[in-house]
N, C-alpha and C positions, 0 to 999 in steps of 0.2 A: 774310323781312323783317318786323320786326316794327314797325308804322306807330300802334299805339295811341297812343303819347306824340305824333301828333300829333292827336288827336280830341279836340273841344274848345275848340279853338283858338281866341280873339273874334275876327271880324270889326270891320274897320276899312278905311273908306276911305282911298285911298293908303296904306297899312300896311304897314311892314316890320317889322317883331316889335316886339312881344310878340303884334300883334293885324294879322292882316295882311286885302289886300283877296283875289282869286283870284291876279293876278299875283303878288304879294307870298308868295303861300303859296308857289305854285308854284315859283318863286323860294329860298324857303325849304327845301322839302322837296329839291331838285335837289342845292344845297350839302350839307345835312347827310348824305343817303344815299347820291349820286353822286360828293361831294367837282366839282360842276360848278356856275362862277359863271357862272349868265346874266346876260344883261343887263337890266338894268333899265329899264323906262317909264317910270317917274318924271314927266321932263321931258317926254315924248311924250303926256301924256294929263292933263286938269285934276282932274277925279275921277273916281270908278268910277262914278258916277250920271253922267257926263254920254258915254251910248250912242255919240254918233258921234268923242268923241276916244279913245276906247279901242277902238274898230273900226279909226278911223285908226292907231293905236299898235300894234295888233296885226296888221294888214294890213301895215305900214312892217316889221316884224319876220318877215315870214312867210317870206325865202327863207333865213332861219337854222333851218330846220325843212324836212321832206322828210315829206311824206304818206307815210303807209303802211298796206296790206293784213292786214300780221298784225301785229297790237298785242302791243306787251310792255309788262310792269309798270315802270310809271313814262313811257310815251306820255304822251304832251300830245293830251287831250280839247279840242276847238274848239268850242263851242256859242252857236248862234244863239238871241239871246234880241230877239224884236221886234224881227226884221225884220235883225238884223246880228250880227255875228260878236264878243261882247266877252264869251264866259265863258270862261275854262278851268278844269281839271279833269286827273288824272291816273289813267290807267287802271291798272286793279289786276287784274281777271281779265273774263271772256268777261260778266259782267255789273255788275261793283262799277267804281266811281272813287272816288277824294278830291277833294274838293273846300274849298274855301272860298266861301262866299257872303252877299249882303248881308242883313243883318240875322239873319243864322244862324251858328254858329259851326260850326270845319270839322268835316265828316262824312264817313261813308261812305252812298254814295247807290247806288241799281240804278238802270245805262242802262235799262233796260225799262220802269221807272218812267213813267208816264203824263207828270209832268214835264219827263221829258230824252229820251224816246227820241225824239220826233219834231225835237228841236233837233239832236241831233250831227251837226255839217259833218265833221266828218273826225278820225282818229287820225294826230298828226304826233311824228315821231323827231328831236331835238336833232343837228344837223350835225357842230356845233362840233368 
């Protein structure tokens, strides 16, 4: 799977393309590789800057996802930033994700990374 066309990506609050937020990528990338429409938060959260409507939005969304032990490429990464649960990210191998983040455009980042490894709550798999 070849994921370069999406690195790069701007960053944008509430974003659905051209420049998306994490939801928004995530979102994006799920359609284009999975041929899978999630759902959107849109309505569920005011901005990506505002921590506890996007924990609420994504806690309200969590029993459409089922934890899991052994990650496969394209898991949905949960990370804890300040105390709550509002980043995602999508797992690519036993150390990379994609991601989209605020004020950075989307990349490929290492769990191990001083930055993330101490945030991931958990790797969760699409129900649908």
């Amino acid at each position: 799977m070849d994921l370069s066309k999406y690195i790069g990506l701007p960053y944008q609050d509430r974003g659905r393309g051209p420049a998306f937020d994490c939801i928004g990528f995530v979102r994006h990338l799920y359609k284009e590789e999975l041929g899978i429409e999630l759902p959107d938060f849109l309505r569920t959260y005011s901005s990506a800057e505002n921590s506890e409507s996007v924990a609420s939005a994504i806690n309200e969304r969590k029993a459409d996802w089922v934890k899991v032990d052994d990650p496969q490429p394209l898991d949905l990464l949960l990370f804890n930033i300040l105390g709550l649960p509002v980043h995602v990210g999508l797992y690519l191998n036993d150390d990379d994700f994609i991601h989209c983040f605020q004020n950075t455009n989307s990349c490929i980042e290492r769990l191990s990374a001083v930055t993330w490894n101490r945030r991931l709550l958990g790797v969760y798999r699409w129900k649908g």
